[in-house]
VEXBAFI-961636 format. One record per residue: z, y, x of N, C-alpha, C in turn; residue in one letter. Coordinates in steps of 0.1 Angstrom, whole numbers, padded with zeros to 4 digits, always signed. Layout:
% VEXBAFI-961636
ZYXZYXZYXa/...
***
This chain:
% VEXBAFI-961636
+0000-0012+0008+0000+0000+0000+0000+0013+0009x/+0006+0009+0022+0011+0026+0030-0005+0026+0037x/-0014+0015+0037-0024+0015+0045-0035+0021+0039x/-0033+0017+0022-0037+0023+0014-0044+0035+0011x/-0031+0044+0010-0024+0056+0012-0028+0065+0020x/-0028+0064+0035-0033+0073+0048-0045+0063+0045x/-0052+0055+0037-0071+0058+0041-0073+0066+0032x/-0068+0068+0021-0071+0078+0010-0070+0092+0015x/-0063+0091+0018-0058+0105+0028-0066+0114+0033x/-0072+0102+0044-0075+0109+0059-0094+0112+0051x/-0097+0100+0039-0105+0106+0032-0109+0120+0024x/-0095+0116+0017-0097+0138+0015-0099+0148+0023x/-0091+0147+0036-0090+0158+0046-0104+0159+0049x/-0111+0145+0052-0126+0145+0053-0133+0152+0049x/-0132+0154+0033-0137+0163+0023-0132+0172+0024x/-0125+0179+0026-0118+0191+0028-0127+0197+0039x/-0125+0187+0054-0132+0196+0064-0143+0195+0063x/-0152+0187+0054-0165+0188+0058-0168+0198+0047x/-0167+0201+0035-0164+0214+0026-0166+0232+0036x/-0151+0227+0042-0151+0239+0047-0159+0245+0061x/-0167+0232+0068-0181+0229+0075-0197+0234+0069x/-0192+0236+0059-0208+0239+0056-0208+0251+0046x/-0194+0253+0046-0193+0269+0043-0204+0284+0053x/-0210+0286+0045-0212+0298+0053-0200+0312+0061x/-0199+0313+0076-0190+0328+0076-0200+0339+0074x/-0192+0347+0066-0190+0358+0067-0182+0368+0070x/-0185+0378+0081-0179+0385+0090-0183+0402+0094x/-0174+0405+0100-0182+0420+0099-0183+0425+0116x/-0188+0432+0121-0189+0437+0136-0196+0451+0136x/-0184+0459+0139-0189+0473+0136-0191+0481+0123x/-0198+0487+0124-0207+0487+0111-0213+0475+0099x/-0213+0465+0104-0226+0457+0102-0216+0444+0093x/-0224+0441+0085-0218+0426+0075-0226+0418+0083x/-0218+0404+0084-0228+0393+0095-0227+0382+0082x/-0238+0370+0080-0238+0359+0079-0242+0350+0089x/-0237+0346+0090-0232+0332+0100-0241+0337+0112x/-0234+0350+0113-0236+0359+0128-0249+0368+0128x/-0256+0371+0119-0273+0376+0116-0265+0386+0107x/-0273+0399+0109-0267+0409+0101-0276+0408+0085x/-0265+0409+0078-0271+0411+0066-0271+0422+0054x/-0283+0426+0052-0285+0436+0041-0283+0434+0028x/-0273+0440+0018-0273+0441+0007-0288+0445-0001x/-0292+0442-0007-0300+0443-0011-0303+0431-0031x/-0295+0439-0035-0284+0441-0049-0286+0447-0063x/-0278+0436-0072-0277+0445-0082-0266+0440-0091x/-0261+0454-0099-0246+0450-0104-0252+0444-0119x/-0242+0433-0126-0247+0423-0132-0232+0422-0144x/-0239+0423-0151-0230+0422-0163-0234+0419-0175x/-0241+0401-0178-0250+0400-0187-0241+0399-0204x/-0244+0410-0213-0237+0405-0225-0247+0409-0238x/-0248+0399-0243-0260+0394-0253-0262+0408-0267x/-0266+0407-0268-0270+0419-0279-0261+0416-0291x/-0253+0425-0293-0246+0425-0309-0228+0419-0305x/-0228+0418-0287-0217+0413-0283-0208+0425-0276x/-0199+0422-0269-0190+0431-0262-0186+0423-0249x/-0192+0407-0251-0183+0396-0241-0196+0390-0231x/-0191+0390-0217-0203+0388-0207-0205+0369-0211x/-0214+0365-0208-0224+0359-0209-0235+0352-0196x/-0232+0340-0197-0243+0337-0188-0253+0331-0193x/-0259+0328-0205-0268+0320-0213-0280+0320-0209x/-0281+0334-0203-0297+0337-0201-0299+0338-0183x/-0291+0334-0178-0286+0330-0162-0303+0330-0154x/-0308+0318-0161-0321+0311-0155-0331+0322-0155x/-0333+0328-0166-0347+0339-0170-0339+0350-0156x/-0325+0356-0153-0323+0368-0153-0326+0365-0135x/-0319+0353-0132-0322+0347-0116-0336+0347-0111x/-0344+0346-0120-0362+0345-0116-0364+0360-0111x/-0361+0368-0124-0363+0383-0123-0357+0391-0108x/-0350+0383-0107-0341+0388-0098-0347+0382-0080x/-0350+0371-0082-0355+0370-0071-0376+0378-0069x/-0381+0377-0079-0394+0383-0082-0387+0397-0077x/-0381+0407-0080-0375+0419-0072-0371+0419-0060x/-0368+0407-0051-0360+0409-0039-0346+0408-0039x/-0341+0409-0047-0330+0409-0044-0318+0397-0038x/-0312+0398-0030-0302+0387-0026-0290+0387-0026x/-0282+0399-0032-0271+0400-0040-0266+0400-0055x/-0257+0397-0063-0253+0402-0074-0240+0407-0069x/-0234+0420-0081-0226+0421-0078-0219+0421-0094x/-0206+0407-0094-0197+0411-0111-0190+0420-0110x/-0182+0420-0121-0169+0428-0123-0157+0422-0124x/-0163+0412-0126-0145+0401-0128-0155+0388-0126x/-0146+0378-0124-0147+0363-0114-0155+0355-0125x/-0161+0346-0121-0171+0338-0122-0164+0329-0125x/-0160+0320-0138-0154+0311-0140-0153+0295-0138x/-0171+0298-0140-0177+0284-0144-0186+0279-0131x/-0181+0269-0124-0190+0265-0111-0203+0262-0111x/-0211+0258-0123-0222+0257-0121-0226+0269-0123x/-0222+0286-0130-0231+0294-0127-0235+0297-0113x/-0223+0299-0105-0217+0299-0090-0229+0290-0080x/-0233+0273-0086-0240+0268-0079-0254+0272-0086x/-0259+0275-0096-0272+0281-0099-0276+0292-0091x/-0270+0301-0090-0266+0317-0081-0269+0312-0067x/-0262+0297-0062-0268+0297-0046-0279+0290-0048x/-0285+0281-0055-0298+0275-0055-0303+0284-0058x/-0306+0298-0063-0316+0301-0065-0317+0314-0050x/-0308+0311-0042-0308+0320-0029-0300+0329-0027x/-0293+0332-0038-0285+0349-0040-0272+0347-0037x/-0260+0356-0027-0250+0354-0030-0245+0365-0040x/-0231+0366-0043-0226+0371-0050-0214+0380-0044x/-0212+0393-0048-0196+0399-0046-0192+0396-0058x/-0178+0389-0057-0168+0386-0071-0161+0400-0067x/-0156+0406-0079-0147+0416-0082-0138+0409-0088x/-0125+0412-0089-0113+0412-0092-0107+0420-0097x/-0098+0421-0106-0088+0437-0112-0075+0435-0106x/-0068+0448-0114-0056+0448-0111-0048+0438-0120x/-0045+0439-0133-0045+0438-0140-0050+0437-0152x/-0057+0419-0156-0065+0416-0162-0053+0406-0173x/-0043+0408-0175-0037+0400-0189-0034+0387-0177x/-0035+0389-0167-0035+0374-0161-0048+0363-0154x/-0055+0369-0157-0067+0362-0157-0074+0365-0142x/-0068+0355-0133-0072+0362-0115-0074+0378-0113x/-0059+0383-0117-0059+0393-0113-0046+0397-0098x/-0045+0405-0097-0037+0412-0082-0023+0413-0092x/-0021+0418-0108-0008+0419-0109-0001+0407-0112x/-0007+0399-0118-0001+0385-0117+0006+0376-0104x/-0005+0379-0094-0012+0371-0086-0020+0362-0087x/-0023+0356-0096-0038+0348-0101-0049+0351-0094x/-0049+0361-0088-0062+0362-0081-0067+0352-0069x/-0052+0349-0063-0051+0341-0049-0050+0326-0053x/-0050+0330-0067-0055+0312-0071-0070+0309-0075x/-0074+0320-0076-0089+0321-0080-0097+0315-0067x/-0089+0323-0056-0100+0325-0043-0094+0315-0036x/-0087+0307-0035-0084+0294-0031-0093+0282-0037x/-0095+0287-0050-0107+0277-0060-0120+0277-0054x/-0122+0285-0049-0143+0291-0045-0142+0294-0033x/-0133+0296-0022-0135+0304-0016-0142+0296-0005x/-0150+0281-0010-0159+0275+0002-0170+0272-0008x/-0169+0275-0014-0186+0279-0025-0193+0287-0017x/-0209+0281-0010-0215+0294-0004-0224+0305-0012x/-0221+0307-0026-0228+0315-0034-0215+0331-0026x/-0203+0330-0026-0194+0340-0023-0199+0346-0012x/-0200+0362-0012-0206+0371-0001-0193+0376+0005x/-0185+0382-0007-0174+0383+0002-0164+0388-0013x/-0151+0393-0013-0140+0397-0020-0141+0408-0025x/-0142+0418-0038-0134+0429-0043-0128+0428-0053x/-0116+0441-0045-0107+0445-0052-0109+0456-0058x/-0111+0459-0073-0110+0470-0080-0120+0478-0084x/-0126+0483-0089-0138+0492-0096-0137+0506-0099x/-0137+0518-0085-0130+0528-0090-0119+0531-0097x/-0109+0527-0093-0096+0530-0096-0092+0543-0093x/-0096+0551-0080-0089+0564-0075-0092+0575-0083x/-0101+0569-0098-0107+0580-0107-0095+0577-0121x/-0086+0568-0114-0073+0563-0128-0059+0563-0119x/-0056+0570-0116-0042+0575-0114-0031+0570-0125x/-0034+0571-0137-0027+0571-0150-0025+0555-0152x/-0032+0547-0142-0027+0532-0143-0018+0527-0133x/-0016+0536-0126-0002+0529-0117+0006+0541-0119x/+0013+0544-0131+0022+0553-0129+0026+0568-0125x/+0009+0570-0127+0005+0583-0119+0004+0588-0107x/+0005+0577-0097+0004+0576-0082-0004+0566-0075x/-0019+0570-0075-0027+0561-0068-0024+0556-0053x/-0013+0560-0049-0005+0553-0036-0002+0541-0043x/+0004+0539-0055+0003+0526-0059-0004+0518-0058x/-0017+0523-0062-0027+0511-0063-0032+0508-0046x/-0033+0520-0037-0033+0515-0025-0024+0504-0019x/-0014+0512-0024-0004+0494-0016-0006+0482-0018x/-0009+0481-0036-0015+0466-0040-0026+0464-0036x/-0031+0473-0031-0045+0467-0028-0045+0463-0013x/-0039+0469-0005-0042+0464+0008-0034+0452+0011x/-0020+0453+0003-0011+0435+0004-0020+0425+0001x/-0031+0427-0011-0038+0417-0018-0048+0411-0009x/-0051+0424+0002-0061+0419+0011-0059+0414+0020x/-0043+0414+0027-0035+0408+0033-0034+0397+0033x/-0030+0397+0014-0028+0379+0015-0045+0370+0013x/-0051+0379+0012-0071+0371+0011-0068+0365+0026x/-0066+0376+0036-0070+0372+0051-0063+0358+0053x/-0051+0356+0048-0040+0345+0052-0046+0334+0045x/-0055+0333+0037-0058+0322+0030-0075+0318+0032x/-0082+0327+0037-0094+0324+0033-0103+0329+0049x/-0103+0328+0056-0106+0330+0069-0124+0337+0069x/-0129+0329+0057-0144+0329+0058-0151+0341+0046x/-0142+0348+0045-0154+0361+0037-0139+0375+0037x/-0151+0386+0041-0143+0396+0044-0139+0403+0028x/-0127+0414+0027-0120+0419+0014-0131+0429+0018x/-0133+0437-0002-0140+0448+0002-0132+0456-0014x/-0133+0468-0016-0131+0475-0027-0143+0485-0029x/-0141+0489-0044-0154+0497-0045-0146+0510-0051x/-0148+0519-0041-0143+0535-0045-0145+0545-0053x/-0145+0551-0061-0151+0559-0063-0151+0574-0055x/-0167+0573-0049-0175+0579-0040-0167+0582-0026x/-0170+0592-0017-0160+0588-0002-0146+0585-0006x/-0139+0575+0004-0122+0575+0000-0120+0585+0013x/-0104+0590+0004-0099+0600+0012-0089+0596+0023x/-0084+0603+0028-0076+0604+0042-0060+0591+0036x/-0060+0596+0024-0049+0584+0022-0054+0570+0018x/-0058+0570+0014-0070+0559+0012-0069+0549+0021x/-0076+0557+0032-0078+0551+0047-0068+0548+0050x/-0062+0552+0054-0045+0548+0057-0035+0540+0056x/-0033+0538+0043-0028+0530+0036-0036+0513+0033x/-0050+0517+0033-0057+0499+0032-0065+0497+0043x/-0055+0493+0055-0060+0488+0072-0071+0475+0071x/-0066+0468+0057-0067+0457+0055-0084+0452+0046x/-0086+0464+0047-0100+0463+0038-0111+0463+0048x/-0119+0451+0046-0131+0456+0060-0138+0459+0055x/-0145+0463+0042-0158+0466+0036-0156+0476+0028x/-0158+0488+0029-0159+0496+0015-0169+0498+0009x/-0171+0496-0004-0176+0499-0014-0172+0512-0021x/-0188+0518-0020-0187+0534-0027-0196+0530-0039x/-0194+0538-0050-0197+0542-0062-0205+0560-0059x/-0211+0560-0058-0217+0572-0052-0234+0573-0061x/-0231+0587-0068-0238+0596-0077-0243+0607-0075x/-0250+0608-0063-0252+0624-0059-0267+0632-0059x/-0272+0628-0075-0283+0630-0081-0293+0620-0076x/-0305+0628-0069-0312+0616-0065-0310+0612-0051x/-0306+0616-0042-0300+0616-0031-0291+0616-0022x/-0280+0600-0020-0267+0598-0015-0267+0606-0001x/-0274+0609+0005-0280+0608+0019-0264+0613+0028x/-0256+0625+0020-0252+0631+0025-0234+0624+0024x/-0233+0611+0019-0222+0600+0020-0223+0596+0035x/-0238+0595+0042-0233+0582+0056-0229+0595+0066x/-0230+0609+0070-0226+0610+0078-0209+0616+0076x/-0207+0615+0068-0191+0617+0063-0182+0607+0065x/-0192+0596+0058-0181+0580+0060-0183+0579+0073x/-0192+0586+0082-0197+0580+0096-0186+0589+0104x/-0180+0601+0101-0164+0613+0106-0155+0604+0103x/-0152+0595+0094-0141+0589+0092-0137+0575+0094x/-0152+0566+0098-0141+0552+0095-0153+0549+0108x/-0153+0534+0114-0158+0527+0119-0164+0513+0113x/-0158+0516+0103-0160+0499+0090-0173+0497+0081x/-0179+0492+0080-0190+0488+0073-0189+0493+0062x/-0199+0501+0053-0198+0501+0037-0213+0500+0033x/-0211+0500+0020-0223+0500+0010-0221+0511-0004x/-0231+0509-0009-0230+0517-0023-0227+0510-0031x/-0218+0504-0035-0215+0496-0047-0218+0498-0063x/-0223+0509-0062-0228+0515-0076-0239+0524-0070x/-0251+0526-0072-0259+0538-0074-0273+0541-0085x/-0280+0550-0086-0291+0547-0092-0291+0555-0107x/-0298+0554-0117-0299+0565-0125-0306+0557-0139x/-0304+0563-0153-0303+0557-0161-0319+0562-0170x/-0325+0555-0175-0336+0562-0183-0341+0569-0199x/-0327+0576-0199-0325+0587-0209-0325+0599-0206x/-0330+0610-0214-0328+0623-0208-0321+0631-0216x/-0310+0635-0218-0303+0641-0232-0316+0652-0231x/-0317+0662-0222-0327+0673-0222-0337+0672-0213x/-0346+0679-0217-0363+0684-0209-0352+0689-0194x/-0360+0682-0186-0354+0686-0173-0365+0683-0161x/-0369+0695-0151-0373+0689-0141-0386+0678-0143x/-0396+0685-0152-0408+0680-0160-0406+0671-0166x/-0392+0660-0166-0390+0650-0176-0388+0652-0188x/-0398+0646-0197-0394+0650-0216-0381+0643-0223x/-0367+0652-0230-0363+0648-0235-0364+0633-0240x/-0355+0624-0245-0356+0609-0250-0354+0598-0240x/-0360+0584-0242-0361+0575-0235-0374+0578-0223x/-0368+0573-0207-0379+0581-0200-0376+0575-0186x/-0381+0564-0188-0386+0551-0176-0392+0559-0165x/-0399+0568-0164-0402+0579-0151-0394+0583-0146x/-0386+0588-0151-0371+0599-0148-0362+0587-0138x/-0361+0575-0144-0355+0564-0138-0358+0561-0128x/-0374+0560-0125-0378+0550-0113-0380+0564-0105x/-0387+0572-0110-0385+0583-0096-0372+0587-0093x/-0363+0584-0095-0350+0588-0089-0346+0581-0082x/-0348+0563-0086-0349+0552-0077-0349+0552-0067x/-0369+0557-0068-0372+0556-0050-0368+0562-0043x/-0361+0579-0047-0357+0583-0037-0342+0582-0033x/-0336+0574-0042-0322+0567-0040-0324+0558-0031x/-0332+0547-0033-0334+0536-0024-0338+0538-0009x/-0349+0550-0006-0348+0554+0001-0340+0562+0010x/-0333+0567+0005-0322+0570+0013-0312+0563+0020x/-0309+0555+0009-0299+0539+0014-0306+0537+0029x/-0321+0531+0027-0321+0526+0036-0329+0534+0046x/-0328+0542+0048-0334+0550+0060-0317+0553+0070x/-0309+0549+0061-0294+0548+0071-0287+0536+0073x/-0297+0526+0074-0290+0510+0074-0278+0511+0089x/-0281+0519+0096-0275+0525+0109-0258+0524+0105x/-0257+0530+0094-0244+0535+0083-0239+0527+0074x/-0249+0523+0067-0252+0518+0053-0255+0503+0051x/-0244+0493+0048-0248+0476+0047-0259+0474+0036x/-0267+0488+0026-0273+0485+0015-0266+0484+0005x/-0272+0485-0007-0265+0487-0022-0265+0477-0033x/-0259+0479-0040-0260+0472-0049-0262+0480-0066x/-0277+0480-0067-0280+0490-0081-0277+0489-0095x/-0272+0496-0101-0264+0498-0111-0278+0499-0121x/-0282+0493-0130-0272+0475-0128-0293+0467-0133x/-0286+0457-0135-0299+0446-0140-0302+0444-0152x/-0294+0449-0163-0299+0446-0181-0291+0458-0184x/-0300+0466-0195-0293+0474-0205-0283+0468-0210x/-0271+0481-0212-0257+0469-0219-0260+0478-0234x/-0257+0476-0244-0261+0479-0255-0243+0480-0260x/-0232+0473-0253-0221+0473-0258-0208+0489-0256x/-0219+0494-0248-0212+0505-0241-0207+0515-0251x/-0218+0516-0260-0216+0533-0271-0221+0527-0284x/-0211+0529-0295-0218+0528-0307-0218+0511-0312x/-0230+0513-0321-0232+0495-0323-0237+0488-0311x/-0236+0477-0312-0232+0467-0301-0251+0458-0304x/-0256+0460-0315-0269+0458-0316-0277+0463-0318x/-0279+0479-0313-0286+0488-0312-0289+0494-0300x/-0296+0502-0292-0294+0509-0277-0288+0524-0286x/-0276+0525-0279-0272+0537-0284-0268+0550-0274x/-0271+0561-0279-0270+0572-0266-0252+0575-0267x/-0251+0580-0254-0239+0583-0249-0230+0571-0240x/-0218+0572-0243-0211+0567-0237-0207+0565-0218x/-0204+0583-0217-0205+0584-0206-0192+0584-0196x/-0197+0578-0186-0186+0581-0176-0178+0589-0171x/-0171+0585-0164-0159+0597-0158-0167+0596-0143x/-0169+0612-0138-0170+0615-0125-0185+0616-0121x/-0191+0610-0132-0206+0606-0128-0218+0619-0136x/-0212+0628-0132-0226+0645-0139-0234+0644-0126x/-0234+0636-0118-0242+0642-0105-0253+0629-0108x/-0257+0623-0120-0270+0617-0125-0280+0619-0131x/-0295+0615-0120-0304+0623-0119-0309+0618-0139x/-0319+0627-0145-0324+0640-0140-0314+0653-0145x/-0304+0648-0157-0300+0654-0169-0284+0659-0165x/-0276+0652-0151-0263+0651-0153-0253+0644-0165x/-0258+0635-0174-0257+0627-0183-0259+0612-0181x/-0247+0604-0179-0251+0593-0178-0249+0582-0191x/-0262+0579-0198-0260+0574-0205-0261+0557-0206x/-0251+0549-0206-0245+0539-0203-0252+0526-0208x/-0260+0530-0217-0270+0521-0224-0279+0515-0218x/-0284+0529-0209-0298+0526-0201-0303+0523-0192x/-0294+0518-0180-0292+0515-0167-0301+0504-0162x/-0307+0496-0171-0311+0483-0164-0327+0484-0158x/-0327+0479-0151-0343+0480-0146-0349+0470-0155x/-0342+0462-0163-0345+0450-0176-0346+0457-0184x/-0349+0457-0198-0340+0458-0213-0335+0449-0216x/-0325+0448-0227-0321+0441-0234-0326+0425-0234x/-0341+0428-0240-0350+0418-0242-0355+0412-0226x/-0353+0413-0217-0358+0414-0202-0369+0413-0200x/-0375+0426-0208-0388+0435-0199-0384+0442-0193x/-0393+0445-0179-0395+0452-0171-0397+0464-0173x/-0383+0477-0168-0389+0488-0172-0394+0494-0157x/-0399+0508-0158-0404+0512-0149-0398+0507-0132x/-0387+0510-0135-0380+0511-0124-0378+0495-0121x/-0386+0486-0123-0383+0474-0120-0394+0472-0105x/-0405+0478-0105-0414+0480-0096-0411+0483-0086x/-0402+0494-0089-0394+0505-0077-0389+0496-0068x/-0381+0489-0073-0369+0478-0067-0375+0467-0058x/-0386+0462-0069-0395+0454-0061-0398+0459-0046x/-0407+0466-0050-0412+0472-0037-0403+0478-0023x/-0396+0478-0027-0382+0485-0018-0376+0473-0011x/-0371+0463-0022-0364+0454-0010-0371+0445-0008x/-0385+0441-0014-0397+0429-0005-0396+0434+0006x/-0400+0452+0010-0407+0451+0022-0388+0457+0027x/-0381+0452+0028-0374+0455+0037-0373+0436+0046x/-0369+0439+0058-0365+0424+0066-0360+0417+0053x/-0358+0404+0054-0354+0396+0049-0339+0387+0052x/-0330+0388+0046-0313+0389+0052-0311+0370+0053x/-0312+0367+0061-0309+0351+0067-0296+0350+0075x/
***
């Protein structure tokens, strides 16, 4: 029986290390995100599929949205909260793409940072090679009013959480997504973050983020949000009032362009986002205008960001203008191996 026992054993550990063998690392040096030592470009988009007439994300339409996705270039997604279900996780790496999981602070429990749940999440996945790497939080420093009115709060939790990521998970770096540069406390307080993620809206052109983050940190970032929506509340800037797929893709290019004319600075972005959400404003089965953000007037053309219209998809996953844009931008960039 004891012979038993240690073969069964030494068979798990087997599995265990051969698991954690064919994990991909991910690592950072300098500026630069590495996969298994090759620098790698984001080259992304934020992803939050929820079916028309719903409010609750969705992966039903996974297969159609992964095709689209790879026909674009792209080789990131980025969620908002964790991936539950392993086979979407292994669809996601068979079809090439990895993923940033986000995490909250406080999700009711559900792999979040206030529970701790989170570090049971990423103990679950954390040798799945679909994972690119860890975030914590989605613009929080624009909510004060959720830790008690001191976003020192949420700094502390956030850099302990990344603390305890390092202690458990060796093979993918912590990252958080800011809203736009973080400040001097910021920095300070999360030693522990190697990737930052900016949220950054500065019309059609970030350009003027990489030499600022480039005065302050030495650490790799990306745009974790950027890009522009194809509504116009008003005639602006030759765009006609209404729905206006031009307004969108030319702002694009010159967003995208920017990104990457500072890859020097810049790990690449991740574009906001891949499907119109229809659940944002209003009825949940209609595209409805409004539903705008906090912090975000610096969206091209109108300073109005209307929350409906973001996708370079619609609803129905046609290609709107700005689907071209994207294409064209990250085919011809290198290709991230």
């Amino acid at each position: 029986m004891i012979k038993n026992i240690t073969i069964t054993l030494l068979l798990c550990l087997s599995f265990v290390f051969i698991n954690d063998a064919r994990a991909d690392t991910i690592t950072t040096n300098g500026r630069t995100i590495l996969l298994n030592d090759s620098v790698y470009t984001i080259k992304g988009i934020c992803y939050h599929p929820v079916p028309k007439g719903s409010d609750k994300r969705s992966f039903s339409n996974l297969s159609e949205d992964l095709s689209l996705m790879v026909e674009a270039g792209i080789n990131t997604i980025r969620v908002y909260s964790p991936i539950h279900d392993k086979a979407v996780l292994d669809e996601i790496q068979e079809a090439g793409l990895k993923v940033i999981i986000g995490l909250g602070y406080n999700q009711g429990g559900d792999s979040d940072i206030f529970s701790g749940t989170f570090i049971d999440y990423i103990n679950r996945y954390k040798n799945h090679d679909a994972i690119l790497f860890w975030e914590l939080g989605n613009e929080y420093n624009y909510h004060p009013e959720w830790f008690e009115g001191d976003i020192n709060n949420w700094y502390t939790a956030l850099n302990n959480a990344a603390d305890l990521i390092h202690q458990q998970d060796p093979l993918h770096p912590v990252a958080t997504a800011h809203g736009d540069l973080p400040d001097s406390l910021a920095l300070a307080t999360c030693p522990d973050i190697d990737i930052w993620g900016m949220n950054v809206y500065r019309w059609d052109n970030p350009e003027t983020i990489f030499p600022e983050w480039e005065a302050v940190s030495s650490k790799p970032m990306y745009l974790s949000e950027a890009g522009a929506d194809s509504y116009m509340t008003i005639s602006k800037n030759t765009y006609e009032k209404g729905e206006n797929q031009l307004a969108q893709a030319d702002a694009t290019v010159n967003i995208l362009g920017a990104i990457f004319r500072n890859q020097d600075i810049c790990s690449g972005v991740t574009l906001f986002a891949f499907v119109d959400e229809l659940w944002k404003a209003g009825n949940n089965n209609v595209q409805d205008t409004g539903g705008w953000a906090p912090n975000s007037s610096g969206v091209p053309y109108d300073g109005a960001p209307n929350e409906e219209y973001w996708g370079i998809v619609n609803i129905d996953r046609n290609k709107k203008k700005v689907f071209s844009v994207v294409k064209e931008k990250y085919t011809n960039l290198p290709v991230s191996k």
